[in-house]
C-alpha positions in Angstrom: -101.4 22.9 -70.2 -103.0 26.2 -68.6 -106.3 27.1 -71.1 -104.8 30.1 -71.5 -101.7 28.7 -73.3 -104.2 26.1 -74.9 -105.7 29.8 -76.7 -102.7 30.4 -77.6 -101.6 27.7 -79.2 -104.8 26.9 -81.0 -104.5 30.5 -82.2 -101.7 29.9 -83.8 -102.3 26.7 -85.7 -105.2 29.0 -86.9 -103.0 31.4 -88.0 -100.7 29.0 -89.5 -103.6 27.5 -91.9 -104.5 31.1 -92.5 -101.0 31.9 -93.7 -100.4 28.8 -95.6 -103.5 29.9 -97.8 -102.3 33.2 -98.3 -99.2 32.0 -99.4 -100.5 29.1 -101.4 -103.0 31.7 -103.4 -100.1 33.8 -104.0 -97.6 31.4 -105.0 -100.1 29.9 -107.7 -100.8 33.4 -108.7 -97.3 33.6 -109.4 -97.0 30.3 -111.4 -100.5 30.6 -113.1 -102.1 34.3 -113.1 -105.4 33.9 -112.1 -106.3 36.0 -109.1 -104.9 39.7 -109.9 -105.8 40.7 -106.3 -103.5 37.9 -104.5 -100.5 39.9 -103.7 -103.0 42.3 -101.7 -102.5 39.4 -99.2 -98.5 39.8 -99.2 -98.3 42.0 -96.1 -101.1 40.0 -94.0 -99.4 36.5 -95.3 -95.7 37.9 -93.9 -97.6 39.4 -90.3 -100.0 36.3 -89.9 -96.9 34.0 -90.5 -94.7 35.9 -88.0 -97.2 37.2 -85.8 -100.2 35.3 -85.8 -98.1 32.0 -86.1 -94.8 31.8 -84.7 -95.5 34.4 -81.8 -98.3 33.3 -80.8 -97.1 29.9 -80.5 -93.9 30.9 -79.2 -95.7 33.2 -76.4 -98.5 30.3 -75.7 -95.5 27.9 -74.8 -93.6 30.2 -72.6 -96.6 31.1 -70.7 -97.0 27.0 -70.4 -93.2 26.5 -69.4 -91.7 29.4 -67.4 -91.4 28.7 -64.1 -94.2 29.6 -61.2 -93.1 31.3 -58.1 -96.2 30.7 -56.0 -99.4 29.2 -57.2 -100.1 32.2 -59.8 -98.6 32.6 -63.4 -97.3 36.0 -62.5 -99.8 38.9 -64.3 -102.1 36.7 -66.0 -104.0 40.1 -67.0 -101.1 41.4 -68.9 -101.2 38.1 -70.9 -104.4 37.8 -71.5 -104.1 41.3 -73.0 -101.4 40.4 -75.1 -103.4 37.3 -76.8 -106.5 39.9 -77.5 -104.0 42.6 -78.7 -102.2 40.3 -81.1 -105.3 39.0 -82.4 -107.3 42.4 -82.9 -103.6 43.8 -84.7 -103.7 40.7 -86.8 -107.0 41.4 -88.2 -106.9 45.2 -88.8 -104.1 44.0 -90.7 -105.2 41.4 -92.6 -108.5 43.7 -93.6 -106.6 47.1 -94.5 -105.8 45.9 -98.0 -109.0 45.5 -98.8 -110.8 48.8 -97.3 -109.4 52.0 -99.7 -107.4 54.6 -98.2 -106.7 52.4 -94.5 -103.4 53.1 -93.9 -103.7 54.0 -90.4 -105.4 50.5 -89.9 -102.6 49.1 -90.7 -100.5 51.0 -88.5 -103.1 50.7 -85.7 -102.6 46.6 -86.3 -98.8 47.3 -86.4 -99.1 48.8 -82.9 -101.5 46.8 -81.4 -98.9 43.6 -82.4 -95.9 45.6 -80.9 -98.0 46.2 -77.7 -99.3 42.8 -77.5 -95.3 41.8 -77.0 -94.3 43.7 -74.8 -97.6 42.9 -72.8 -96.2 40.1 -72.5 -92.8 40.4 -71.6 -94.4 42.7 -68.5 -95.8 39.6 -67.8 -93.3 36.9 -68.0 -90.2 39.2 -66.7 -90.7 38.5 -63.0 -91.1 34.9 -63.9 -87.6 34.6 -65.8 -84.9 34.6 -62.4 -81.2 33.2 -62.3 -81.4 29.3 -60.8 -80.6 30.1 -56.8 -78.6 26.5 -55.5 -76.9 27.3 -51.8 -73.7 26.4 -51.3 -74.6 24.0 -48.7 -76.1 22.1 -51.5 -73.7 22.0 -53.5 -71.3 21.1 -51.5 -73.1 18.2 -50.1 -73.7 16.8 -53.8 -70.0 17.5 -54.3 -69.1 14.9 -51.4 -71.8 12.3 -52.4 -70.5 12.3 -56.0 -66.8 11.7 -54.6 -68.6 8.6 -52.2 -69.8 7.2 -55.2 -66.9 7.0 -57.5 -64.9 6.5 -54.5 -66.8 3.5 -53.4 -66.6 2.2 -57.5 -62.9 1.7 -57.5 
């Protein structure tokens, strides 16, 4: 696995206990009211689920799998951007609750998360082409496949 997908990944699984806790603080708050400030952490536990969790995990894999054309990954910049966008949106996000009248952080978080995927798909779009097989080839398999079940019967 490239180390940059190994960031990735272990980002995520970061993120995933982060969210877990969020969730779990405010689920209990919910069954047993002891933390008045736990659904402060609604909005970070909903963008460090989907964001921080699932995207990241998702994006980290798909860096791993698509296809190379040569020996590069395509525009590892633009990746390596997204993983330090997502992650700096993430935590502007996850602090705004907490800092009085920061709004605009959490927009600036929203933004930097929205820019962080489509840094990516700069990245991985010349890396996603239609499978090319000649005809040649095809035909040839064609007439091996009729060979074999010829030579079966």
């Amino acid at each position: 696995m490239p180390k940059l997908s190994v960031w990735y990944v272990r980002a995520s699984l970061f993120y995933m206990a982060l969210g877990g806790t969020f969730g779990a603080i405010i689920l209990s708050h919910k069954g047993v009211p002891w933390a008045p400030w736990a659904w402060r952490l609604l909005d970070a536990h909903i963008d460090v689920v989907l964001f921080g969790w699932i995207t990241l995990l998702i994006l980290g894999v798909a860096y791993w799998i698509l296809p190379r054309f040569g020996v590069r990954r395509g525009r590892e910049g633009w990746a390596q951007g997204a993983l330090v966008s997502m992650n700096l949106g993430l935590v502007l996000v996850i602090v705004t609750p907490w800092i009085p009248d920061a709004r605009l952080f959490l927009l600036v978080g929203r933004v930097l998360e929205v820019l962080a995927v489509v840094a990516f798909v700069v990245h991985a779009w010349p890396r996603v082409k239609p499978l090319m097989v000649s005809t040649a080839d095809t035909m040839a398999q064609a007439a091996k496949e009729r060979k074999n079940l010829q030579g079966k019967r």
